[in-house]
C-alpha positions as CSV (number, residue, x, y, z in Angstrom):
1,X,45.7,179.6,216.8
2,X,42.1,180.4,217.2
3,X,42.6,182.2,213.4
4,X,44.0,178.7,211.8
5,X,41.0,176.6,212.6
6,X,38.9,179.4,211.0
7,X,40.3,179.9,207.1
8,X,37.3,181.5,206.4
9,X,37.6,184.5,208.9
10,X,41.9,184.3,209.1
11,X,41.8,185.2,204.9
12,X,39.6,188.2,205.7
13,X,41.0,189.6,208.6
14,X,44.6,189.1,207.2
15,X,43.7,191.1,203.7
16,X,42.3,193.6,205.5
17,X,45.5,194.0,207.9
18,X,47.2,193.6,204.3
19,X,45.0,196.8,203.1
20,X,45.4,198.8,206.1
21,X,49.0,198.3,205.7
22,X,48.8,200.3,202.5
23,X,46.3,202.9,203.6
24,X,48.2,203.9,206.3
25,X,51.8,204.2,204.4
26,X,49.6,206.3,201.5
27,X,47.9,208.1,204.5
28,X,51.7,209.2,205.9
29,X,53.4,210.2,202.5
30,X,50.2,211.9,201.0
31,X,49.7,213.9,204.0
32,X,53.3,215.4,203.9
33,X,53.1,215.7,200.0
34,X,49.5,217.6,200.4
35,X,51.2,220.1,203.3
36,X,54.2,221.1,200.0
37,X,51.5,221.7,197.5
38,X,52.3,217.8,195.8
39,X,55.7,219.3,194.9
40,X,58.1,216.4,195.9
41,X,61.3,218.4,195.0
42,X,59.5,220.7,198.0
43,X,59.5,218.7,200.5
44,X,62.7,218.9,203.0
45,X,65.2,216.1,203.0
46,X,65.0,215.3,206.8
47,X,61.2,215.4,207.1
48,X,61.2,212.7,204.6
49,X,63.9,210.8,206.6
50,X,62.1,211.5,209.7
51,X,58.7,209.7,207.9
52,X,60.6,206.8,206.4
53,X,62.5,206.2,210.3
54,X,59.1,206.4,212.0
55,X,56.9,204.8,210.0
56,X,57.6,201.3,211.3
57,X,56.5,202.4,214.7
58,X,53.5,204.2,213.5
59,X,52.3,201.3,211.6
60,X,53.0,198.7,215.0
61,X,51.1,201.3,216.7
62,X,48.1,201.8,214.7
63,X,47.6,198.1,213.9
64,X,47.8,197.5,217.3
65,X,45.4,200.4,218.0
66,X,42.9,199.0,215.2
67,X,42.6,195.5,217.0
68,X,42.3,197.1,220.7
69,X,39.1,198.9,219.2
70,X,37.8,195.5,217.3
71,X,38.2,196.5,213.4
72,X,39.7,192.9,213.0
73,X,36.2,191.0,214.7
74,X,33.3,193.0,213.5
75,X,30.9,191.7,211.4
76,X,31.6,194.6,208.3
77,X,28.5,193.0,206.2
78,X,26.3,194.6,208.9
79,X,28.3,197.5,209.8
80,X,26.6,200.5,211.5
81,X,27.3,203.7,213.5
82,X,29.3,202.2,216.2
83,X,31.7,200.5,213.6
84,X,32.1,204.3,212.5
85,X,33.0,205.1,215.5
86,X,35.3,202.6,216.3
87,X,37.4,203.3,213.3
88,X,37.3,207.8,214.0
89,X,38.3,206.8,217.8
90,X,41.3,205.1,216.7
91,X,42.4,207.2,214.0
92,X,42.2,210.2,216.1
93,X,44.5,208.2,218.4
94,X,46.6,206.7,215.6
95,X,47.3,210.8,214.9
96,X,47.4,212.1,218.5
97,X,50.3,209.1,218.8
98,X,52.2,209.4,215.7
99,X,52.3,212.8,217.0
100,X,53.8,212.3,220.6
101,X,56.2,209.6,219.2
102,X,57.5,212.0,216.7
103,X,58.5,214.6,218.7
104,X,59.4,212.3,221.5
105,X,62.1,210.9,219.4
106,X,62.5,214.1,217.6
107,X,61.1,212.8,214.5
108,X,60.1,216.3,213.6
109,X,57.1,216.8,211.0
110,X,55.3,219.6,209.7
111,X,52.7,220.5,212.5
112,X,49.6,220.3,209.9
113,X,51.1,217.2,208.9
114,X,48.9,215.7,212.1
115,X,45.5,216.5,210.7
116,X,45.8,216.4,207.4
117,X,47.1,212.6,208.1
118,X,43.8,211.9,210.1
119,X,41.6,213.1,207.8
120,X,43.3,210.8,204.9
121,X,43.6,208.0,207.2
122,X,39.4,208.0,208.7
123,X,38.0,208.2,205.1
124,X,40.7,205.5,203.6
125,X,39.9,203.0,206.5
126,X,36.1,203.9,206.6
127,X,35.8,203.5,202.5
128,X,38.0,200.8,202.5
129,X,35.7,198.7,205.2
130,X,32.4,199.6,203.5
131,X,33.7,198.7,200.4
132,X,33.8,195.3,201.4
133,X,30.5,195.7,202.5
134,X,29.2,196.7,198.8
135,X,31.0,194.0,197.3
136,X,28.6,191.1,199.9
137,X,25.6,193.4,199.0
138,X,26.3,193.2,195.0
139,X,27.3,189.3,195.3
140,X,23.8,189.2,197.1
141,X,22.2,191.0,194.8
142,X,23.5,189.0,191.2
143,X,23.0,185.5,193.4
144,X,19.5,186.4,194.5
145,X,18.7,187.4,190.9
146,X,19.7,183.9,190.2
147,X,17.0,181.8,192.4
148,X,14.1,181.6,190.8
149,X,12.5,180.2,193.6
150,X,12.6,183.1,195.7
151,X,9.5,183.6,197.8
152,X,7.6,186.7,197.5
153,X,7.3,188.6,201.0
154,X,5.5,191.5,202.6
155,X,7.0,193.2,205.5
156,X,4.4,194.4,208.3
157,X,6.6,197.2,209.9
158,X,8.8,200.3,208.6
159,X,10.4,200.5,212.0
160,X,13.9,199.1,213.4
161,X,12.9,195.6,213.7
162,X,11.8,195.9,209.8
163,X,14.5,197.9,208.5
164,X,16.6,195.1,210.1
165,X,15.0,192.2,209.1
166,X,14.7,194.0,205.3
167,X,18.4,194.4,205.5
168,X,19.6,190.7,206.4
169,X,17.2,189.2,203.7
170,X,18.8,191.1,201.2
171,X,22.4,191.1,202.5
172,X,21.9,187.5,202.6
173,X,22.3,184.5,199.3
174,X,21.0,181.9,201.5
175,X,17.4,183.1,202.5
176,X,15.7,182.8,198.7
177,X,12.9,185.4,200.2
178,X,11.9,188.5,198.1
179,X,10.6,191.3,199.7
180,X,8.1,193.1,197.7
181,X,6.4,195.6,199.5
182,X,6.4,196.9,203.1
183,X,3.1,197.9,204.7
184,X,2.6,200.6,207.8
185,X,0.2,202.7,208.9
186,X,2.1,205.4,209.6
187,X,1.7,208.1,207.3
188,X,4.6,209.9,207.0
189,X,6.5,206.3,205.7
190,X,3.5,205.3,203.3
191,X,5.1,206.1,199.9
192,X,9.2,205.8,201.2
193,X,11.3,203.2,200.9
194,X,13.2,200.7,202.7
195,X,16.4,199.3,201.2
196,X,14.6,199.8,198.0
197,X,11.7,198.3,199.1
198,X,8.6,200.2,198.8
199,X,6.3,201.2,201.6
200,X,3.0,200.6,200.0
201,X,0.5,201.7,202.2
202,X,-1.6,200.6,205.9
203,X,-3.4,197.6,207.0
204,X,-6.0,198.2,204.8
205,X,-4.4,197.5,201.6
206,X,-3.1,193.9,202.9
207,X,-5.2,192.0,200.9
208,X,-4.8,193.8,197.5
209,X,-1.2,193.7,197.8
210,X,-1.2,189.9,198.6
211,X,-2.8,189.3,195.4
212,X,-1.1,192.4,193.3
213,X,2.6,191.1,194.6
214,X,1.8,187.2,194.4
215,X,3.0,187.3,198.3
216,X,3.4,184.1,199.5
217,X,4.7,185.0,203.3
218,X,3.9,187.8,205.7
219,X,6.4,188.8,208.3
220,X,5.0,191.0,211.0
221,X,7.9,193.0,212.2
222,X,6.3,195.7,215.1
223,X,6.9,194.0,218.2
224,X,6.4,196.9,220.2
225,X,2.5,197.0,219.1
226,X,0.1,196.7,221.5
227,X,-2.1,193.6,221.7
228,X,-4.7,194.3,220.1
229,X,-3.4,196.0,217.1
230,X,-1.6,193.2,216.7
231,X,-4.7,190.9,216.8
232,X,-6.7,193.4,214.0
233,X,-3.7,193.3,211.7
234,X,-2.7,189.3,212.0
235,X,-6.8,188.9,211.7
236,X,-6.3,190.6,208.2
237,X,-3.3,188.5,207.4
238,X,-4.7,185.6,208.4
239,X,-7.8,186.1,205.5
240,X,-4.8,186.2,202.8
241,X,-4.1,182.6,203.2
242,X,-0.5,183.6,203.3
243,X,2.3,182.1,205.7
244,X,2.7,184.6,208.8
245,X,6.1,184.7,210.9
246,X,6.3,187.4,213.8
247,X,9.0,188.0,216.4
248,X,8.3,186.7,219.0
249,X,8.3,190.3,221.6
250,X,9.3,193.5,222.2
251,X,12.6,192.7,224.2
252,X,14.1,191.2,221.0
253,X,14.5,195.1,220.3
254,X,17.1,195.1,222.9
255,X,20.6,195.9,221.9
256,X,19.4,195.5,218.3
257,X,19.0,191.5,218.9
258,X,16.3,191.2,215.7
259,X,17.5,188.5,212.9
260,X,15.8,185.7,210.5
261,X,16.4,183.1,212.8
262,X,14.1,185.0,215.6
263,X,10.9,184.6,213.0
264,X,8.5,182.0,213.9
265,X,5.3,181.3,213.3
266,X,2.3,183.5,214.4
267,X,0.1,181.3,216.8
268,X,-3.1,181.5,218.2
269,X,-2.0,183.4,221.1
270,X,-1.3,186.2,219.0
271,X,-4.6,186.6,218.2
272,X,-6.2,186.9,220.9
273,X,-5.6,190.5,221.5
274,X,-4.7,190.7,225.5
275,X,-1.8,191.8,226.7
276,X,0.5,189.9,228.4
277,X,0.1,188.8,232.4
278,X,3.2,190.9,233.8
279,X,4.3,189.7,237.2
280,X,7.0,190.5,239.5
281,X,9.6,188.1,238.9
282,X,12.0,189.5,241.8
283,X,9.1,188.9,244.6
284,X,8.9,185.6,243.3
285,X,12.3,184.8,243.3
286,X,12.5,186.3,247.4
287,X,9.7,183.8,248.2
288,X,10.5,180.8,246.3
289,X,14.9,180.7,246.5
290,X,16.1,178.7,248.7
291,X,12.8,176.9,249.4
292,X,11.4,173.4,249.7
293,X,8.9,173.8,246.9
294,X,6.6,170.4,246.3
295,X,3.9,170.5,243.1
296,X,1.1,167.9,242.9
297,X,0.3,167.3,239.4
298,X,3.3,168.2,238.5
299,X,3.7,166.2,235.2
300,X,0.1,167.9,233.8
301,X,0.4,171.1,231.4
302,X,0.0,173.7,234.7
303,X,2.1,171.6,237.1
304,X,4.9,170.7,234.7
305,X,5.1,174.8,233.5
306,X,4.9,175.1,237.5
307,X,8.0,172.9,237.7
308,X,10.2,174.6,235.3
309,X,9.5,178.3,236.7
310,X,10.2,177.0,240.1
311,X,13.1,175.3,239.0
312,X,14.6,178.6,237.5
313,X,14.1,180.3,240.9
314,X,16.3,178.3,242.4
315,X,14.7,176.5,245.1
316,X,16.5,174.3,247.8
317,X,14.4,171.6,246.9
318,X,11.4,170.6,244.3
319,X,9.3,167.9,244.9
320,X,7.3,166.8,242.0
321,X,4.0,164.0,242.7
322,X,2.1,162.6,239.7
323,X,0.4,159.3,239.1
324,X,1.0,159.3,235.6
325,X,4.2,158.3,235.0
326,X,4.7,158.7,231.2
327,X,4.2,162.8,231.7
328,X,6.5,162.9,235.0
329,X,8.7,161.1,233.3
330,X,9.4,164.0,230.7
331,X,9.6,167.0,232.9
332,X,11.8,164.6,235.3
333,X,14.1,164.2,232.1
334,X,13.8,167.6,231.1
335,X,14.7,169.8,234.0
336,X,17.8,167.5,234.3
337,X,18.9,168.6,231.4
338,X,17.9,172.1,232.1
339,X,18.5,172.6,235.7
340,X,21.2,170.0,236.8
341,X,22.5,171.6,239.8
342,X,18.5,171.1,240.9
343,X,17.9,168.9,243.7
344,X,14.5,167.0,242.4
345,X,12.7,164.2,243.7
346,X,10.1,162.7,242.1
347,X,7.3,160.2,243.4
348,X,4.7,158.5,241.9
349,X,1.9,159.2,244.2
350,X,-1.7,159.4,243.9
351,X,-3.0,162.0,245.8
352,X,-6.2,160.1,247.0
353,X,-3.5,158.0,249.0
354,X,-3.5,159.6,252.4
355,X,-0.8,157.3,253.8
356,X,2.1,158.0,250.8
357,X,0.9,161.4,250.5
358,X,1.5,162.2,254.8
359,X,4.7,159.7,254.1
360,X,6.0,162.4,251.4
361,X,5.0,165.1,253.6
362,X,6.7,164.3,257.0
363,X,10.2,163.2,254.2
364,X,10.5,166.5,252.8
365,X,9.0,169.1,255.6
366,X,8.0,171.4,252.2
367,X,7.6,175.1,252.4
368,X,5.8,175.4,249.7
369,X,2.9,173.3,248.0
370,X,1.4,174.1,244.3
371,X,-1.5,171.6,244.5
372,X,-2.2,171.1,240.2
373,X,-3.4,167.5,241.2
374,X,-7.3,167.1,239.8
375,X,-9.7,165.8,237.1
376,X,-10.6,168.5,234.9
377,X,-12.1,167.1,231.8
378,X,-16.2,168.4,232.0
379,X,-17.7,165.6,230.0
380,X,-15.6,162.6,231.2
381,X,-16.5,163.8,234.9
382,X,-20.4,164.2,233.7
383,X,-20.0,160.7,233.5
384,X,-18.1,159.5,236.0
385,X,-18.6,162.2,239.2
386,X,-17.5,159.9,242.0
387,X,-14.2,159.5,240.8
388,X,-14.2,164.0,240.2
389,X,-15.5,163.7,243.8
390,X,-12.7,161.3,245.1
391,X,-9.8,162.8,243.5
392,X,-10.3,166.7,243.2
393,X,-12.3,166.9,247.0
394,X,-10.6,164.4,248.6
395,X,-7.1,164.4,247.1
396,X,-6.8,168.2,247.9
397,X,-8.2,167.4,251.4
398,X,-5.6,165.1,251.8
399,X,-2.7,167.2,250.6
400,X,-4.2,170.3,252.5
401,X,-4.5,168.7,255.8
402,X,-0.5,166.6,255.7
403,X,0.8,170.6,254.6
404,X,-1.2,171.7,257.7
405,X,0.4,168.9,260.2
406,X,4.3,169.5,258.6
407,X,3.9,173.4,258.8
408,X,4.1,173.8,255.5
409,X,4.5,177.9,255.3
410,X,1.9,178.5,251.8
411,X,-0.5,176.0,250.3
412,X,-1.4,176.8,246.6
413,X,-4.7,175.5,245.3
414,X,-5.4,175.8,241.2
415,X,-8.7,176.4,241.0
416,X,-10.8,177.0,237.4
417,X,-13.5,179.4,236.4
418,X,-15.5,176.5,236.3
419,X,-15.9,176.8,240.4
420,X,-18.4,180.3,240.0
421,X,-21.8,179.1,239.9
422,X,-21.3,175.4,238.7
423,X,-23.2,173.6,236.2
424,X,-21.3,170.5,236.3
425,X,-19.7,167.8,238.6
426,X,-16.4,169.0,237.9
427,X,-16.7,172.5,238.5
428,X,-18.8,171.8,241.8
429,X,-16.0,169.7,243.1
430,X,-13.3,172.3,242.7
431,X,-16.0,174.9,244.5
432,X,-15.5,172.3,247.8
433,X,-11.5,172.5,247.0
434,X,-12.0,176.5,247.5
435,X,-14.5,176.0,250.4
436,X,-11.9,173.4,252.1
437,X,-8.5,176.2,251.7
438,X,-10.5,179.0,253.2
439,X,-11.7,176.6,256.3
440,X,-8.3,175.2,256.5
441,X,-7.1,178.7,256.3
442,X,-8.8,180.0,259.4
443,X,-7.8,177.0,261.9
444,X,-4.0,176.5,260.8
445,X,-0.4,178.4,260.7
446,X,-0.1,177.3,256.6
447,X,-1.2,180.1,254.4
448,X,-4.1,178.6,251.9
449,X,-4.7,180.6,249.0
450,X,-6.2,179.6,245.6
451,X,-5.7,180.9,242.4
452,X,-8.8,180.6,239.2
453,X,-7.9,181.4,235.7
454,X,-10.3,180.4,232.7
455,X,-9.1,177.8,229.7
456,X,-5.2,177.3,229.2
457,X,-4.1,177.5,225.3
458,X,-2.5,174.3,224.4
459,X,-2.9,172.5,227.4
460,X,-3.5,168.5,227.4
461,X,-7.2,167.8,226.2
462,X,-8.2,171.7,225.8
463,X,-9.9,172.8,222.5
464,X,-6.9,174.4,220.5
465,X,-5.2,170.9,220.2
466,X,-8.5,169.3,219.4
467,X,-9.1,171.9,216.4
468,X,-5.3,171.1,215.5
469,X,-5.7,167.2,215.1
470,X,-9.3,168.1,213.2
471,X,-7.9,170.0,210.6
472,X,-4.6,167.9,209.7
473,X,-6.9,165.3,209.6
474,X,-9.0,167.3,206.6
475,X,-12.0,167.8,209.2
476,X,-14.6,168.9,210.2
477,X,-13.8,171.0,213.1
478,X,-16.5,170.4,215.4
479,X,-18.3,173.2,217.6
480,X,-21.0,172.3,220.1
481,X,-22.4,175.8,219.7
482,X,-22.2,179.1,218.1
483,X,-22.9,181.2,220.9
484,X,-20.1,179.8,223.3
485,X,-17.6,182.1,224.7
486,X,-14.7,181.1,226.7
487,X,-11.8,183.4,228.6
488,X,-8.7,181.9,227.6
489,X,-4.6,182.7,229.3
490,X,-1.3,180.7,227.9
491,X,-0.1,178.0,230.4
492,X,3.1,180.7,231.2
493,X,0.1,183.2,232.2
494,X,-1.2,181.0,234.2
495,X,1.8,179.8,236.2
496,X,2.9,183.3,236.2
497,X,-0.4,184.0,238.2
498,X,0.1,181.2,240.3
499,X,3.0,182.1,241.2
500,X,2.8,186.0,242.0
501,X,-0.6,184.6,243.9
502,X,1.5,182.3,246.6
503,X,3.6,185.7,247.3
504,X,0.7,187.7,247.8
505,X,-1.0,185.0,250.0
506,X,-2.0,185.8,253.3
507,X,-4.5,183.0,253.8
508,X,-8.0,182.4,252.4
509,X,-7.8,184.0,249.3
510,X,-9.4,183.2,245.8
511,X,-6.7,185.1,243.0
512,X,-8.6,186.0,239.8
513,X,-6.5,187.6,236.7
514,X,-8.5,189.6,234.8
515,X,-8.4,187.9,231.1
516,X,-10.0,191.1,229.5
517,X,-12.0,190.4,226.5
518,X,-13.8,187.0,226.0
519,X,-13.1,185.0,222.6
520,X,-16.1,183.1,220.5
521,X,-15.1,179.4,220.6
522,X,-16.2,180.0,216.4
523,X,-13.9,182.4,216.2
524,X,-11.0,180.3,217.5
525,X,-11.8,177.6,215.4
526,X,-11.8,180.0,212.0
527,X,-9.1,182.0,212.9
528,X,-7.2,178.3,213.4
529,X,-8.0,177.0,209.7
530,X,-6.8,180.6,208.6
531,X,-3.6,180.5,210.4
532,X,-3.3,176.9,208.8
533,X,-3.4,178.6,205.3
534,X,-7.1,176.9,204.4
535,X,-10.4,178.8,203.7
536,X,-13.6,178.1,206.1
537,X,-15.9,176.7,204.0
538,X,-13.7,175.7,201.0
539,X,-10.8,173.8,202.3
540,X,-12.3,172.6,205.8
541,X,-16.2,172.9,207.3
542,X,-16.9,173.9,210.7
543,X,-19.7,171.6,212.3
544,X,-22.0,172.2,215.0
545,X,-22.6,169.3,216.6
546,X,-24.9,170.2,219.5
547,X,-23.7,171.2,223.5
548,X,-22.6,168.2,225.9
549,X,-24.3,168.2,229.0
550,X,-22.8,170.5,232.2
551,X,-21.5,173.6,230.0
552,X,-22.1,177.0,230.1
553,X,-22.5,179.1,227.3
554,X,-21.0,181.5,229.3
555,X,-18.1,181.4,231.7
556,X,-17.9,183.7,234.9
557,X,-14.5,184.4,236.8
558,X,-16.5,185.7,240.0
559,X,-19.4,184.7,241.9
560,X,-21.3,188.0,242.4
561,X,-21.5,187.9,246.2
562,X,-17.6,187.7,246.4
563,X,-16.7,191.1,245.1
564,X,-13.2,192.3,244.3
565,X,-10.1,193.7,245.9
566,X,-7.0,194.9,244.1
567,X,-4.1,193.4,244.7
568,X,-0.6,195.7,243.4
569,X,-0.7,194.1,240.0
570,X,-4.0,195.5,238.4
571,X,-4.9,192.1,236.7
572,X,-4.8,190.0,239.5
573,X,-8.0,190.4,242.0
574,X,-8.8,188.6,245.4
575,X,-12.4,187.9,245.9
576,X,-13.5,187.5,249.7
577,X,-13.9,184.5,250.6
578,X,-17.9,183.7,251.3
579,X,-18.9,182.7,254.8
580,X,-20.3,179.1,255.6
581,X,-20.7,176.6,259.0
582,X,-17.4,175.0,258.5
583,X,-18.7,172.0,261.6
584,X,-21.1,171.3,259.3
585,X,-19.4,171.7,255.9
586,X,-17.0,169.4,257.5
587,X,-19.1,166.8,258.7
588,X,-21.2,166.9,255.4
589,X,-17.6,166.0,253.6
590,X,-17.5,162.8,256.0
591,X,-21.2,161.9,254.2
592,X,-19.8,162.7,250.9
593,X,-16.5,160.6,251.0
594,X,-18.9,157.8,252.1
595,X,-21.0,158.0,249.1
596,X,-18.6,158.8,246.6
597,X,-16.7,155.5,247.9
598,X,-19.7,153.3,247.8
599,X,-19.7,154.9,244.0
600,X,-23.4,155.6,245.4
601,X,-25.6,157.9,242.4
602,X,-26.5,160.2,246.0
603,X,-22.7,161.7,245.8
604,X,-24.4,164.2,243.2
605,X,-26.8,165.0,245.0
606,X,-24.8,165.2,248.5
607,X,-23.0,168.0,246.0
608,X,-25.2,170.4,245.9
609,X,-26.6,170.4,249.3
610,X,-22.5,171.3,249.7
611,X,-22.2,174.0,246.9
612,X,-25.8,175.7,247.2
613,X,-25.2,177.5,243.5
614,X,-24.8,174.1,241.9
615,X,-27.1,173.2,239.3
616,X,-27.9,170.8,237.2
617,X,-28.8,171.6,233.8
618,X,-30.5,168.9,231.7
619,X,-31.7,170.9,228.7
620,X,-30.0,170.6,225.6
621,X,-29.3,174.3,225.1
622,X,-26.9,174.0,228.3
623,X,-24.3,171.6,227.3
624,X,-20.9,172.2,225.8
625,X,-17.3,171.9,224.3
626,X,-14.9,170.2,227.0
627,X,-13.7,172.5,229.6
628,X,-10.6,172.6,230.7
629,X,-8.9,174.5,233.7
């Protein structure tokens, strides 16, 4: 039945169970004629009567034996090894049972009659398979010679994921791709071929081969490279001003799971030359199963990403508070569609609202708490710091203390690089969040932890979609200084920290991830307008336009008095947490909320008597791009 609504595949399979009809019938009587020298007069009467009564049976049993072992489903265009083998392990079985059946029904044949029938048979069903596979390959060939719109490709890669890629181009007469050269480093492949593809040379011929071969796209096919091989070669590519695809990782390797359709475009991610954040997805799962798991914030870039990891380690409960509804709305909708067996609540909450937020609290009795809830944007806070003041100190405070009271088990702060030695109103407020978990921590059965991580790729009002909308729009890309330099993590990095941070939490502790190497803000913003297939200078400008007041030029990830301490994944670190008079932190917080309230100019001020290494800077040469967490 399943055949009929599939003409297509139901004509193939049925003229190849047509052909192995007849292979197997010339298999029988060629084998017997081979074993009397082709001399038919030869051959005795009642082994030919014993052929002609048994062949019925053989051919029932063979047929039957070439669908049990798949020869009917597999895809024959793309055959490999373990199609081979498929079709030897059921000829040998075709052979051994041809044999049994014969003699069991005294059927008697020559005894040489056995292998000389399997070794007609393998090669007949083998050739006759491949054969089939020639005729796609030539039909391929005459319809790709046809399109004279076929893009001119270079293949980064001489490995499996290449050689695979290579071969479904060229098998295939729907992608109108032409691959023109291959390039590796290796060089014992520099000067092979491919599929008949030549292997041209290393990375450091890219660019002449771009403009010898008229390439038009660049695949990069290693996904095994490291990180920062990666980032050299696709900085290379991305000079060519040539469209780049990639796979997306390593684990598409797996079980040889490598196609076209896995191709995407290379991001800015892949340039930044860091390997990925690796973290123990089974700890996580322990802690977080079966949990009552509420995340504040949770419609923001972190918190949402925070929501749909939590979500896939299937909690008892998520809880999800935002004040903007338009976000919460969309991670609402989507983890409905994605999870629907999830049991989510969602509240519009504010968390500067001490009554709804203890109301929420004492409803749910969570277990967990991922507080994402804060104002993060540098500038905007410059410029209003009571309302950084209200809603990062005070909202957190007011979370914090309702997990405290509804023995919440783990309280998860995010905290930003932005908190080491502040410079601005933002990053001094998120200092007091740290200040208040590791107080909180020492007076109360919740475990308070925080985790700090530098700028998130991609996340609402950071700098990548800023350069985006600046060069569809024709430009200028605007950069507040040369020198800046920022640390930078994906939002899944991120979260990934978070989480493996709230299993290691034991109270008190400020996580760090070690974000390697630095990036020039410059260098982002060229290495965007090359990825976008336009030349710096040419197609868009890149314009200084001075540094906004409360930036660093520089970003640090520890203050140098809190140290570090291991933790069992080598690029996450705890610092300790810094002693302080937590009566009088506390009761300069009261003086603080009072100001900030009164929307008083003092609540600065009241700031850094709080955060001792917060400093103002007023001079022009310390002011910067918008920071985000």
């Amino acid at each position: 039945m399943k055949w009929l609504l599939e003409p297509r595949k139901s004509t193939r399979r049925l003229l190849l169970l047509l052909f192995d009809i007849i292979i197997i019938v010339l298999a029988e009587y060629l084998s017997l004629l081979i074993r009397f020298e082709f001399k038919l007069s030869a051959v005795p009467t009642d082994f030919m009567e014993n052929l002609q009564l048994y062949t019925p049976i053989n051919l029932l049993v063979t047929l039957v034996l070439f669908y049990a072992f798949q020869l009917y489903s597999s895809l024959w265009a793309y055959a490999g090894i373990n199609e081979l083998i498929y079709v030897v392990d059921a000829c040998i079985l075709s052979a051994l049972l041809q044999f049994l059946g014969s003699w069991g029904l005294n059927y008697n044949l020559p005894r040489s009659y056995y292998m000389i029938y399997f070794l007609l048979l393998t090669p007949g069903i083998v050739g006759e398979r491949f054969f089939y596979r020639l005729l796609r390959l030539i039909r391929a060939r005459v319809n790709f010679s046809r399109q004279k719109n076929a893009i001119p490709t270079m293949v980064i890669g001489a490995g499996d994921a290449g050689n695979t890629i290579i071969r479904e181009i060229i098998n295939s007469d729907k992608i109108e791709r032409d691959i023109v050269c291959v390039i590796d480093d290796a060089p014992d492949k520099i000067g092979t071929k491919i599929r008949g593809i030549p292997v041209i040379g290393g990375r450091d011929v890219i660019v002449d081969a771009v403009e010898r071969y008229h390439v038009q796209v660049i695949i990069f096919a290693i996904p095994t490279l490291p990180s920062k091989e990666k980032k050299d070669i696709l900085k290379i590519c991305s000079q060519t001003g040539c469209k780049l695809l990639t796979l997306p990782g390593v684990y598409q390797l797996i079980n040889g799971e490598v196609n076209v359709s896995m191709l995407r475009k290379v991001n800015i991610e892949d340039l930044l030359g860091r390997e990925p954040v690796e973290t123990d997805l089974k700890l996580i799962l322990d802690y977080v199963k079966n949990q009552v798991v509420m995340v504040t914030g949770g419609g923001g870039s972190i918190g949402s990403e925070l929501c749909r990891q939590i979500a896939a380690h299937q909690p008892k409960k998520l809880i999800i508070i935002d004040i903007y509804e338009n976000s919460v709305y969309e991670i609402q909708q989507e983890l409905k569609r994605k999870f629907p067996q999830l049991d989510l609540a969602v509240h519009i909450c504010s968390v500067r609202n001490e009554h709804w937020v203890n109301t929420l609290f004492e409803r749910y009795k969570p277990d967990l708490v991922y507080h994402a809830a804060a104002h993060k944007h540098v500038p905007l806070m410059e410029d209003s710091p009571n309302e950084a003041i209200k809603n990062n100190v005070f909202g957190t405070l007011n979370v914090a203390k309702a997990a405290d009271l509804n023995g919440c088990k783990k309280f998860v702060l995010i905290s930003t690089d932005k908190a080491v030695n502040p410079t601005n109103i933002m990053g001094a407020s998120k200092r007091i969040c740290e200040m208040i978990i590791q107080a909180m921590s020492r007076n109360s059965r919740t475990e308070f932890a925080a985790v700090r991580f530098g700028n998130v790729l991609g996340s609402n009002g950071s700098v990548i979609p800023l350069f985006k909308k600046q060069i569809e729009n024709g430009g200028p890309v605007t950069v507040t200084d040369e020198r800046i330099i920022r640390y930078f993590m994906t939002i899944a990095e991120a979260v990934s920290l978070v989480l493996q941070a709230g299993a290691y939490a034991k109270g008190g502790e400020i996580f760090v991830l070690d974000m390697g190497e630095p990036v020039k803000i410059i260098d982002l913003a060229r290495n965007l307008i090359e990825l976008s297939g336009l030349r710096v200078g040419v197609d868009i400008d890149i314009k200084i336009t001075g540094l906004r007041p409360g930036e660093k030029l520089y970003e640090e990830t520890l203050m140098d008095e809190e140290g570090l301490q291991e933790t069992e994944n080598h690029l996450i670190h705890i610092g300790k947490p810094l002693e302080f008079d937590e009566k009088k932190f506390f009761e300069d917080l009261v003086v603080l909320k009072e100001k900030a309230y009164k929307d008083s100019e003092e609540a600065r001020e009241m700031v850094m008597q709080i955060v001792p290494t917060y400093h103002v800077n007023t001079n022009d040469n310390m002011r910067g791009i918008s920071g985000v967490i």
